[in-house]
matplotlib code that plots the C-alpha trace (Angstrom):
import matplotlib.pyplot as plt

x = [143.3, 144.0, 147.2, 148.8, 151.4, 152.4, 153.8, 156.3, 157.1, 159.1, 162.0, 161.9, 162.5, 160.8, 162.3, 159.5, 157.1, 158.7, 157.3, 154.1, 154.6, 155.8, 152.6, 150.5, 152.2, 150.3, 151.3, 151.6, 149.5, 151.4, 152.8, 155.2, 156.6, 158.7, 161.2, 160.3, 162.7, 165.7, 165.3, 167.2, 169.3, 170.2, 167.4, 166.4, 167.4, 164.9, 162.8, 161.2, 161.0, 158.2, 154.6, 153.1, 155.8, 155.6, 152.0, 152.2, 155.3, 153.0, 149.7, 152.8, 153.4, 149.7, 148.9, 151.4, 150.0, 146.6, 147.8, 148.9, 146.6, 143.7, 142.4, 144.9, 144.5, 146.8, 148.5, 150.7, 152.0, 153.0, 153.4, 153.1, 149.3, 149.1, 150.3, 148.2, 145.3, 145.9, 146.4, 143.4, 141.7, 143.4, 143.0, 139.9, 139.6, 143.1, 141.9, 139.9, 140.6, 143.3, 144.0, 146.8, 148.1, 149.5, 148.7, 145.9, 145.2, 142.9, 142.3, 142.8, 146.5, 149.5, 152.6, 154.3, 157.6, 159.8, 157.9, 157.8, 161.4, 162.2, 159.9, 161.9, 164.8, 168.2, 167.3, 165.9, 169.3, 171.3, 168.8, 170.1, 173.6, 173.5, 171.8, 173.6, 172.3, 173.4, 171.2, 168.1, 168.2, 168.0, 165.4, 164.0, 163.9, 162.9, 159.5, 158.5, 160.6, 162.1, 165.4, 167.5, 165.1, 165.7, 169.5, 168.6, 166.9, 169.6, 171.7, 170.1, 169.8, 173.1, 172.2, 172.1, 170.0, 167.2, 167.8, 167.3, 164.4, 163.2, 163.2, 161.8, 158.5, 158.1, 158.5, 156.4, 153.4, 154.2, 154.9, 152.3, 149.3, 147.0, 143.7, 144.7, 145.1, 144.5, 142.0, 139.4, 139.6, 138.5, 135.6, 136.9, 138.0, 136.6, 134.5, 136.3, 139.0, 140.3, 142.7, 144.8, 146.5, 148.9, 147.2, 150.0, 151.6, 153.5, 153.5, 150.0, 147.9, 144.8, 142.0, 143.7, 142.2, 138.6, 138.1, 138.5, 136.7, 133.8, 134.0, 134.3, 132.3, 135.7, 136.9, 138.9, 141.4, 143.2, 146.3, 146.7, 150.0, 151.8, 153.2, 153.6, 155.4, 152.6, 152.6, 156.2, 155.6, 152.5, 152.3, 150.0, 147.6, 147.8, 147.9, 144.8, 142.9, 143.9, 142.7, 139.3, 139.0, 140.3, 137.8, 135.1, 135.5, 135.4, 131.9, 130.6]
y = [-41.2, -39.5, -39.2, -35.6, -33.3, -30.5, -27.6, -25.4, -21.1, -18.8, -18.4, -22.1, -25.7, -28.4, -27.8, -25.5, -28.2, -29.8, -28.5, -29.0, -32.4, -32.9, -31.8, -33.5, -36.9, -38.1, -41.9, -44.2, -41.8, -41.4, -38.1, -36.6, -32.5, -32.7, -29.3, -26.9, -28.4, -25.8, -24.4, -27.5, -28.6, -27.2, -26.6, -29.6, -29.0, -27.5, -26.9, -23.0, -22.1, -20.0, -20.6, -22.6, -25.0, -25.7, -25.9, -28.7, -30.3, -30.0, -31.9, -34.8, -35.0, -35.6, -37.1, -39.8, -39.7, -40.3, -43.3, -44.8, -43.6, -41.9, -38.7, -36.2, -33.9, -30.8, -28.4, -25.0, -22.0, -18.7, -20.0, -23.5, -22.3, -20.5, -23.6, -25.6, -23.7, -23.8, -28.3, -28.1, -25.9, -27.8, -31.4, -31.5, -35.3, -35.8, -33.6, -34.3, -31.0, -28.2, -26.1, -23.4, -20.8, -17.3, -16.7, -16.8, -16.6, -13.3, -10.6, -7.7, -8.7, -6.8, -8.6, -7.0, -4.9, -7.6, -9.5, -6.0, -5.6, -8.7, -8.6, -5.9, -6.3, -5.8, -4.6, -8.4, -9.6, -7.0, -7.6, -11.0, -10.7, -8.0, -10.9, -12.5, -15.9, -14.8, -11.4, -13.6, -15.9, -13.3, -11.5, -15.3, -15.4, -12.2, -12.3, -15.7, -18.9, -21.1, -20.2, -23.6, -23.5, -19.9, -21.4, -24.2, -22.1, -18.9, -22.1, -23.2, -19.4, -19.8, -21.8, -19.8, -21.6, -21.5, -17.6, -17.5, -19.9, -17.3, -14.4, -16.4, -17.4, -13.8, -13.0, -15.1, -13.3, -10.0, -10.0, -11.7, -10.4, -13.5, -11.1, -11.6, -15.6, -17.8, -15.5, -15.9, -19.9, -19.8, -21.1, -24.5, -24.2, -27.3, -25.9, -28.7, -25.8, -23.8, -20.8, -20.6, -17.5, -15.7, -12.6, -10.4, -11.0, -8.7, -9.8, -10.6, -8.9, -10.4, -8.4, -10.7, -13.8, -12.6, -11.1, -14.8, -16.2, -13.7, -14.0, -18.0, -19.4, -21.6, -21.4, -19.1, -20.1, -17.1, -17.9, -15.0, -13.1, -15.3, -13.5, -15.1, -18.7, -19.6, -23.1, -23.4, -20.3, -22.0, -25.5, -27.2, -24.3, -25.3, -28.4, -28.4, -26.7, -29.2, -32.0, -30.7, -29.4, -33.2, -34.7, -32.9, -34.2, -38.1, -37.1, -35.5]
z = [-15.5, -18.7, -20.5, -19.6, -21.9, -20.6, -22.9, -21.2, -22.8, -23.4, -21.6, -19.8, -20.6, -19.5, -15.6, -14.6, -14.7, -11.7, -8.4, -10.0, -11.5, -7.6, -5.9, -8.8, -8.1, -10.7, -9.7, -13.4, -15.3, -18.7, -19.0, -22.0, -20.6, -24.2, -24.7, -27.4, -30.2, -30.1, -26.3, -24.7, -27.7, -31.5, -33.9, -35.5, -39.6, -41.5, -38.7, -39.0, -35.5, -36.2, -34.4, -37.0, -36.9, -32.9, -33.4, -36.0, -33.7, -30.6, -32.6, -33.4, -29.5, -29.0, -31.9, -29.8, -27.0, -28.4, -30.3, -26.8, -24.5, -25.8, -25.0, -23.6, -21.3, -22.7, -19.8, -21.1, -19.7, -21.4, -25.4, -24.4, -23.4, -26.7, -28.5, -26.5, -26.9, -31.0, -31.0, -28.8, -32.2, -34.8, -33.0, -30.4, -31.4, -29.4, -26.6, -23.4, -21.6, -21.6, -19.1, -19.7, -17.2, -17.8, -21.6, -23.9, -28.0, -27.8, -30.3, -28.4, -26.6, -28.1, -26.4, -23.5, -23.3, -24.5, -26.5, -29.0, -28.5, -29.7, -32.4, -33.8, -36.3, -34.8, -31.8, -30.4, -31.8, -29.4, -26.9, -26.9, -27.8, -24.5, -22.0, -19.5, -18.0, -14.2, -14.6, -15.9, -13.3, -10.8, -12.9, -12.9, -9.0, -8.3, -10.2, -8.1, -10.0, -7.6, -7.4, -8.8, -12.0, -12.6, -12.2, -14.6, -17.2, -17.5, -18.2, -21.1, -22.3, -23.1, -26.2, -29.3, -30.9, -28.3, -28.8, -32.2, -31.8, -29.4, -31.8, -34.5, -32.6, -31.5, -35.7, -36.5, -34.3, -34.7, -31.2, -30.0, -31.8, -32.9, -34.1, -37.8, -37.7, -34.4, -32.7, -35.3, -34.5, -31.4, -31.8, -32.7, -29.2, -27.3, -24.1, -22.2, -20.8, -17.8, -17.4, -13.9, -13.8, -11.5, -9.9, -10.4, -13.8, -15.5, -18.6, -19.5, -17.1, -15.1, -16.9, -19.7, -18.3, -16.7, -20.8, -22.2, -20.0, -19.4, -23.4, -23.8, -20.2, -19.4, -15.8, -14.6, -10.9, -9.8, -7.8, -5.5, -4.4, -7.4, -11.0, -14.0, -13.0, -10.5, -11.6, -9.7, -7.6, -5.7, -7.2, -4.1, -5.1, -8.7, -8.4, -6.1, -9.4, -11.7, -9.8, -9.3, -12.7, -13.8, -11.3, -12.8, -16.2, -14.6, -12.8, -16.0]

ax = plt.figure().add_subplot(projection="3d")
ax.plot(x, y, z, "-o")
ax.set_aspect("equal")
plt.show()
């Protein structure tokens, strides 16, 4: 079986890969579920932090993986989908398949509530200097995250420079508006791609989802009476699409 590397978002590590990694059990298949550099440790020096920059760090994890393995399959959620979706662009050589859940690069997507807020100047930085790691992990829980993770991850909100890393990344989308840079490579998309999305997201809505792939002919699993963490809300479910959307490529 393919190599997998699975890209975690905005605001997790990798620990919200686990139930899924769990109902996977993915035997001695080589997997890499690396941390976006600042969110479980300081910023690396010199290292921008903006979306570019985890882009180019993300086409070094699989430019890794490749060397040792061959073609990946690449898995994200939230911006690790977005970044995943952009190595997938920028390296399709590295890439068997991606699949990314809960977020895609498209044109017509203008962020959510707190994406914009923390796009703005000052008020992102009181936005964080205001948040407390016990109200996000209830916030965490209460939209679907199993509740130690939502634990693990308010933890690591605690880190400033994750924070900062955080507000950075938004920056450096305006938000998260791609129309103007990665939206108009999508067709340097491979066709090799599947979206699995949480019916009831807040964040980035459904209609999200059935546009890209109505627009681009990928699949498209909907995970039912799950939000925007389905990947840990309802792992067997997920779990179950990945391994026939994996299968498929082995038949093909």
């Amino acid at each position: 079986m393919a190599a997998k590397l699975f890209l975690h978002g905005v605001p997790d590590s990798p620990a919200i890969w686990r139930p899924l990694l769990a109902a996977l059990d993915l035997g001695d298949t080589p997997v890499t579920v690396p941390a976006l550099p600042g969110f479980t440790g300081p910023l690396p020096a010199g290292f921008a932090a903006t979306k570019e920059a985890y882009a180019d760090w993300a086409v070094g994890q699989a430019e890794a993986l490749f060397a040792a393995h061959g073609p990946i399959d690449i898995v994200g959620h939230d911006w690790g989908a977005l970044i995943a979706q952009r190595v997938a662009m920028l390296r399709p050589d590295l890439i068997r398949s991606w699949v990314v859940s809960n977020a895609v690069i498209d044109p017509d997507y203008r962020g959510h509530r707190i994406a914009r807020i923390w796009n703005t100047p000052v008020l992102g930085e009181i936005f964080m200097a205001l948040s407390r790691a016990d109200k996000l992990a209830k916030g965490l829980a209460a939209q679907g995250m199993p509740a130690d993770i939502a634990r693990e991850e308010a933890e690591q909100w605690q880190n400033k420079d994750k924070r900062r890393a955080i507000l950075k990344l938004y920056r450096s989308a305006r938000g998260l508006s791609f129309e103007h840079d990665w939206a108009r490579d999508l067709d340097r998309l491979p066709s090799n791609g599947a979206l699995v999305w949480g019916a009831n997201d807040p964040y980035v809505g459904l209609e999200v989802a059935e546009r890209f792939a109505a627009a681009t002919g990928v699949s498209l699993h909907i995970v039912e009476k799950a939000g925007h963490w389905a990947i840990a809300e309802r792992p067997a479910e997920v779990a179950a699409a990945l391994r026939t959307f994996w299968g498929a490529l082995r038949r093909g």
